[in-house]
C-alpha positions in Angstrom: 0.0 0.0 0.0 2.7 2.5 1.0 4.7 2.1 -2.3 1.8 3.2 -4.1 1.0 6.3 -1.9 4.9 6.8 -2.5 4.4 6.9 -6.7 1.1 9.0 -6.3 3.5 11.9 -4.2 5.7 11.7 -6.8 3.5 12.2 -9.7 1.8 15.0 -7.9 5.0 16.6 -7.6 5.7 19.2 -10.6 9.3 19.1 -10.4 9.3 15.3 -10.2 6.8 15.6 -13.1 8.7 18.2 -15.4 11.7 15.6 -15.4 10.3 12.5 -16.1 6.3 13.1 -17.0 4.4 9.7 -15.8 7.4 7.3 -16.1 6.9 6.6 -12.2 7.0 2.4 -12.3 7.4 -0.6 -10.2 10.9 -2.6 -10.9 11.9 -3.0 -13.1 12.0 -0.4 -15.6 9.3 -1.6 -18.0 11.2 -2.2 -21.6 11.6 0.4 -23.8 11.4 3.1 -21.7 13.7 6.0 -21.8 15.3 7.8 -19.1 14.8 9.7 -17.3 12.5 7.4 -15.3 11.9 6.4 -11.3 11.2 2.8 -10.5 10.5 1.4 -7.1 10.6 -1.9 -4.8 9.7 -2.7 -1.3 12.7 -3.8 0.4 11.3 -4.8 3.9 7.9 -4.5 6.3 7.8 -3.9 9.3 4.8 -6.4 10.1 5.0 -6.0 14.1 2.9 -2.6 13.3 -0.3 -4.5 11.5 -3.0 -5.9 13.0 -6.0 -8.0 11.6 -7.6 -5.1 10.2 -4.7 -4.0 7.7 -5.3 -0.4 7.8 -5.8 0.2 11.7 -2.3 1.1 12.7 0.7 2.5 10.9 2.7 0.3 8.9 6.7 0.8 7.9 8.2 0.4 4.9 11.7 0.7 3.2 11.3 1.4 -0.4 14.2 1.4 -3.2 13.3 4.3 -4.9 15.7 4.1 -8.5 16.2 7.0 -11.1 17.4 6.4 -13.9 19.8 8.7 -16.3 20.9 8.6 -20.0 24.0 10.8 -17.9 25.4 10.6 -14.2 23.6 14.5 -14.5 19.7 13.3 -15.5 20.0 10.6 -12.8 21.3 12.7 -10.2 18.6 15.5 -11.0 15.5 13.1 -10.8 17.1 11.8 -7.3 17.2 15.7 -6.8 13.8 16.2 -7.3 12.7 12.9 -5.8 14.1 13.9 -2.2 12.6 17.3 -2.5 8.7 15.7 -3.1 9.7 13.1 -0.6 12.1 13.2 2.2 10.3 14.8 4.8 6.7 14.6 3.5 4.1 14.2 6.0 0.4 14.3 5.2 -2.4 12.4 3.1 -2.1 10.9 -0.3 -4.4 10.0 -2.7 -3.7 7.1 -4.0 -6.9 6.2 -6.1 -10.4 7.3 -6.1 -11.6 5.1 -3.3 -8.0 5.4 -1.1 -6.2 7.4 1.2 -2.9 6.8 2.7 -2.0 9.3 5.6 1.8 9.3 5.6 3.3 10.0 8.7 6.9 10.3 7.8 8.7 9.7 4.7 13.0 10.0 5.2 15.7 8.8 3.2 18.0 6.7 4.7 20.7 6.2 2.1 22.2 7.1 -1.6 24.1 5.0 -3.6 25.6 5.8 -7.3 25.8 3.0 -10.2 26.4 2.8 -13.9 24.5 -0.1 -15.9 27.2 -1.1 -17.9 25.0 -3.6 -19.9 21.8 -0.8 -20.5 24.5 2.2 -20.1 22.4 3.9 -17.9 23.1 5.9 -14.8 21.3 4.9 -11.6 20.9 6.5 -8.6 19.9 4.2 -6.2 18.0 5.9 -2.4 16.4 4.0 0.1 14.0 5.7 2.1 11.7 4.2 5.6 7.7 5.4 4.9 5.6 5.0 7.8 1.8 5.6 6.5 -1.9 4.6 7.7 -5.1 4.0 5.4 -7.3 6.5 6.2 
């Protein structure tokens, strides 16, 4: 649930949006799409924080958030933009016409810098930990 609260923010966000339109994705980067692009995975869950009814308390998530670069430049400029829609974002989210994710807190954690040698594609690579509720 989070992860998709997480690509609603960023395709709300008009910087996000001015550098890579709707190419907001799930990993991995869906064939034939050019950079620049964002993909995005769930790396853990904090399960301790559900209970029966999904949606009644808080749940945590880390989430691999990836953008992608034709240069080290593009890529680092998405990442740019991602932390300024993201890091430190607090507040509701729609993330369809019949749900609501309250995000409590969203923070990056980590950044880490790749070239693709086999696509030849920069990547920069940040973990952030989402804590959010369905409202």
């Amino acid at each position: 649930m989070i992860e998709y609260a997480v690509r609603a923010r960023l395709l709300a966000d008009p910087g996000v949006a001015a550098l890579v339109g709707t190419k907001v994705s799930s990993q991995p980067l869906p064939q034939g799409t050019l950079p620049p692009a964002i993909t995005f995975q769930v790396v853990s869950l904090n399960e301790a924080a559900r209970t029966i009814d999904e949606g009644a308390s808080p749940v945590r998530e880390r989430i691999q958030i990836d953008c992608w670069g034709r240069t080290y430049t593009e890529a680092v400029n998405v990442e740019s933009a991602v932390a300024g829609a993201l890091n430190g974002f607090r507040g509701p989210v729609a993330i369809n016409a019949n749900s609501v994710a309250d995000i409590h807190g969203a923070f990056r954690q980590n950044r880490v810098d790749q070239f693709e040698s086999d696509t030849k594609l920069h990547r920069v690579i940040a973990d952030y930990f989402v804590t959010a509720q369905a409202a």
